[in-house]
C-alpha positions in Angstrom: -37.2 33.5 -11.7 -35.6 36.5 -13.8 -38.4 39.9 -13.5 -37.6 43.1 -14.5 -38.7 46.5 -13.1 -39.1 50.1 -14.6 -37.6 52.6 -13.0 -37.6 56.7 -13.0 -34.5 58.4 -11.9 -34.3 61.7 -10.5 -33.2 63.5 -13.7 -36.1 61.8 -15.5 -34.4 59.6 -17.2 -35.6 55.7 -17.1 -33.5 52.9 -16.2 -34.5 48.5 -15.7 -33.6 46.9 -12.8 -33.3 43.4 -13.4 -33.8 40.9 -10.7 -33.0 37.2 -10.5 -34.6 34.8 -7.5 -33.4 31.5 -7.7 -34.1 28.5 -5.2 -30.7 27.6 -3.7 -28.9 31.2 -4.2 -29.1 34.8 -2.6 -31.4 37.2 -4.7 -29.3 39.2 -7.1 -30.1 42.5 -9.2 -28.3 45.3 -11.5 -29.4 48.0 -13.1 -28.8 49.3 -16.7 -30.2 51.8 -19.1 -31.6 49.9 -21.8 -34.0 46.9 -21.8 -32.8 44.5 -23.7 -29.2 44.6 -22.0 -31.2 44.0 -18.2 -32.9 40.9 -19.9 -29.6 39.4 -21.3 -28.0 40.0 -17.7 -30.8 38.6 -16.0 -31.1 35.4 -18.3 -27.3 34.6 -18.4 -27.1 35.1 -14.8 -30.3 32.6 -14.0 -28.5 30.3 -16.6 -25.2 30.9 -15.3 -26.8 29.6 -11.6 -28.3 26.6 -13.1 -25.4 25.4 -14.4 -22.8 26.4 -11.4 -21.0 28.9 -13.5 -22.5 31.6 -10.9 -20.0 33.6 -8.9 -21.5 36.0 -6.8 -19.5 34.6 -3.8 -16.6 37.1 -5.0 -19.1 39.8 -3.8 -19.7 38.6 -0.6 -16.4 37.6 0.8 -12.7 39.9 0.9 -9.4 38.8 0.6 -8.6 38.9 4.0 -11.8 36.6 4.5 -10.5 34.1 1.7 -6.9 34.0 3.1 -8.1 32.8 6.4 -9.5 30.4 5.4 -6.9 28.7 3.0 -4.6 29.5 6.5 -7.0 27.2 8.0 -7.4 24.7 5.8 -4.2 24.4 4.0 -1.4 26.4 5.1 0.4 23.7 7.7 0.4 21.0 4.8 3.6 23.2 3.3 7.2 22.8 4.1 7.5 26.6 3.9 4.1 27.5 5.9 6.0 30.0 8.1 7.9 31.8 5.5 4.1 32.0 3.0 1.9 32.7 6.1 3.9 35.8 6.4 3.8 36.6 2.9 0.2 36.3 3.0 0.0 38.7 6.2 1.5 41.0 4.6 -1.4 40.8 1.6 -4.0 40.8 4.1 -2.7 44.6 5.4 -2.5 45.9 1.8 -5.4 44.3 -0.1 -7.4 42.4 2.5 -10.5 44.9 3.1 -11.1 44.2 -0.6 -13.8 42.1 -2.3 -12.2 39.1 -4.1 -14.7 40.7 -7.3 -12.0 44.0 -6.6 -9.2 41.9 -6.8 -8.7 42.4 -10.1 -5.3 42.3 -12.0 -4.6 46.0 -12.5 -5.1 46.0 -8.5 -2.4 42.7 -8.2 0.3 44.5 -10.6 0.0 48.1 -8.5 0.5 45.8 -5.5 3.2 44.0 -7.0 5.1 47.4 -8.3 5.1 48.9 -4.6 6.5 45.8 -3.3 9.4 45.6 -5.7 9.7 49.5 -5.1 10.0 49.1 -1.2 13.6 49.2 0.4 14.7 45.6 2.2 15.4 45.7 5.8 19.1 45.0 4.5 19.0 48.3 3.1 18.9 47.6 -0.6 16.7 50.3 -2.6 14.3 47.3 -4.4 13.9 44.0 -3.7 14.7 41.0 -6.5 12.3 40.1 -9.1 13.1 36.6 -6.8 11.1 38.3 -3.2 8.4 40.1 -5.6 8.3 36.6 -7.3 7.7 35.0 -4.3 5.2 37.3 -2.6 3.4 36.5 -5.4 3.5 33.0 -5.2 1.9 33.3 -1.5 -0.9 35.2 -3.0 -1.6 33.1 -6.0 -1.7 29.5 -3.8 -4.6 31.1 -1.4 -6.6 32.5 -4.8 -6.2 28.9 -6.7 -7.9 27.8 -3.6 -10.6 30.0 -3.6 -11.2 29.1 -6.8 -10.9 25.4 -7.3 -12.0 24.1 -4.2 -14.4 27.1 -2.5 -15.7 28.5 -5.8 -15.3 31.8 -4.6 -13.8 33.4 -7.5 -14.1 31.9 -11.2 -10.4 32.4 -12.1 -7.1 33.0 -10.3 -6.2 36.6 -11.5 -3.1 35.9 -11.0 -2.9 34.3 -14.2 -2.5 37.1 -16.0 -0.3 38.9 -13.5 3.2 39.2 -15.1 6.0 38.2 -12.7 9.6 39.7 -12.6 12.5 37.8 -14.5 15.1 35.8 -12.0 18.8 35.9 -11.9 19.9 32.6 -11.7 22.9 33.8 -9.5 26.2 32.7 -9.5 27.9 29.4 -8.6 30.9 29.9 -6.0 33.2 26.8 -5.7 36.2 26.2 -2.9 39.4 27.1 -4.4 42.4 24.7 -3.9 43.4 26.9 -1.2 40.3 27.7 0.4 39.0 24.1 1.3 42.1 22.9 3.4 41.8 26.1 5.5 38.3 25.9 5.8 38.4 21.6 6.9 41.6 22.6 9.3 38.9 25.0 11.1 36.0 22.8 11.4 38.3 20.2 12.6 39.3 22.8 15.2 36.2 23.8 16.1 34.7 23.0 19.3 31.5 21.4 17.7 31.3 17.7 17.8 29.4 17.2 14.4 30.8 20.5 12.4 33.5 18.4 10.5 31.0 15.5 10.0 28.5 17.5 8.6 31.1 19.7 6.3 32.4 16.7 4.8 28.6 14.9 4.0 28.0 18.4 2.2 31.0 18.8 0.3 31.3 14.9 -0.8 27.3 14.5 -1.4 26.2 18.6 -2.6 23.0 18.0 0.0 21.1 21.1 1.4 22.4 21.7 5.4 18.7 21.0 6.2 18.9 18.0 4.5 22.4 16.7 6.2 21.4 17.4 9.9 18.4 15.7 9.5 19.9 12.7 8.5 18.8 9.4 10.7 20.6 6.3 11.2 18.1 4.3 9.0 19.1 6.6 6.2 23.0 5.7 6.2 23.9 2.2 4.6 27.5 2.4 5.5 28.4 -1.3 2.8 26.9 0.4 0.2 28.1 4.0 1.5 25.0 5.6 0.5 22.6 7.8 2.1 19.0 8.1 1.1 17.5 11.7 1.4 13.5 11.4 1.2 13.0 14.6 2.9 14.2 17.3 -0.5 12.5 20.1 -1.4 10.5 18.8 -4.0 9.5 15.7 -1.6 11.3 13.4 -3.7 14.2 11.1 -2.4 17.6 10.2 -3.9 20.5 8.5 -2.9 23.8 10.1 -2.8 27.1 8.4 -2.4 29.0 8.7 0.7 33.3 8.6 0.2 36.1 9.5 1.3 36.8 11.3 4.8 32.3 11.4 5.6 32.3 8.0 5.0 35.5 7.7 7.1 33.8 10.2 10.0 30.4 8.5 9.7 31.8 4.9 10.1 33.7 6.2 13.0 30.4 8.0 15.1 28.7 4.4 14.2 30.9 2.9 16.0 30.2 4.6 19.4 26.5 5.6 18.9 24.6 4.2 21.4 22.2 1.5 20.3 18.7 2.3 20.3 16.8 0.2 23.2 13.3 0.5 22.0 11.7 2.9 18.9 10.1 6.1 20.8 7.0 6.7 19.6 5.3 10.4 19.2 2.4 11.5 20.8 0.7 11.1 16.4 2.2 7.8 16.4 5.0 8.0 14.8 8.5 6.0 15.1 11.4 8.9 15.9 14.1 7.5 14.4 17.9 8.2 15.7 19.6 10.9 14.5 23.5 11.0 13.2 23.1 14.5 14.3 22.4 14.9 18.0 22.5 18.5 19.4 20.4 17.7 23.0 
């Protein structure tokens, strides 16, 4: 129930303290000068409760409090959990003390400025639009949680957070020259699998990541194909495999050891054999 108390400040002046007590939530209250704006408070806010539109969690919990707790719950499901968990530290030193209801987007955007305003390890004087951009990003997956699945906040501020334009950077291709110098030194390098995986790059344009993870049960040497499944997006595709990889690959095939019996992880999983084998 919404009741509403008369008060008399120390300069005489009066002021209405309006108070809401409902079953289920924590006892709220605000003040204000005038009457009728105390009642409107107090009725939205009881109505507000009702209907679960009620936020006073952003009043009771900080940022720091909000990103350890999407650390906890969500953070390891990401492919790039190391490189946002440290994004996120770095939010929880400047903004964490902070009540979510302070994180407003004025406070996000001063943030944001002083990032792109601090000097990179490498010694440039401001980091890309593309490191703000992502710092941002880090930020902006830990609110979405709070608000869609902890109903901590009502909205992301975020939102309305402008981010910094991108350069979409410049493609550098072998020259005619450069790409028999540079196969001439991987096939003199010491490295058993630096040639191999050179050639699956250049003949298939897959992500180095992408190539030395490649397993047997990927490579389908009569249709000379490989299937990636494990891409940045999570989607897979198939890429063609000619020339000199096909030529190396059939090759390593021939003397790999056959696998014996699946290992099996201590989650239960089958470890399939890698073309790639660095122990």
């Amino acid at each position: 129930m919404a009741a509403i108390e008369k008060r008399k400040n120390a300069d005489g002046s009066q002021s209405y303290r309006a108070k809401v007590r409902l079953k289920g939530f924590e006892p709220v209250s605000a003040s204000f000068t005038r009457l009728t704006d105390a009642r409107a408070w107090a009725a939205q806010t009881e109505q507000d409760q009702k209907n679960g539109r009620y936020f006073g969690q952003s009043k009771r919990h900080t940022l720091s409090e909000l990103i350890d707790r999407y650390t906890t719950d969500e953070l390891h499901k990401l492919k790039s959990a190391r490189s946002v968990g440290t994004r996120l530290d770095y939010w929880k030193t400047a903004l964490g003390a902070q009540l979510l209801s302070d994180v407003t987007p004025d406070v996000i955007q001063k943030a944001r400025d002083t990032i792109k305003a601090t000097p990179t390890l490498r010694g440039a004087k401001v980091r890309s639009g593309a490191d703000v951009n992502r710092a941002l990003a880090a930020l902006s997956s830990a609110l979405s949680y709070g608000a869609k699945e902890l109903g901590w906040i009502e909205v992301n501020p975020l939102v309305r957070v402008r981010k910094f334009s991108e350069s979409k950077g410049r493609v550098r291709y072998l020259s005619d020259t450069e790409l028999p110098k540079l196969l001439a030194a991987c096939k003199a390098s010491d490295s058993p699998h630096l040639m191999l995986a050179v050639c699956l790059a250049l003949s298939t344009g897959a992500r180095k990541s992408e190539v030395l993870s490649l397993t047997w049960a990927q490579v389908d040497l009569k249709a000379q194909t490989a299937l990636l499944g494990d891409t940045k997006n999570g989607d897979a595709r198939t890429l063609p495999v000619v020339g000199t990889a096909l030529q190396l690959l059939t090759e390593r095939a021939k003397v790999r050891k056959p696998a014996r019996r699946p290992h099996i992880s201590t989650d239960g999983t089958v470890q399939q054999k890698r073309v790639f084998r660095f122990a």
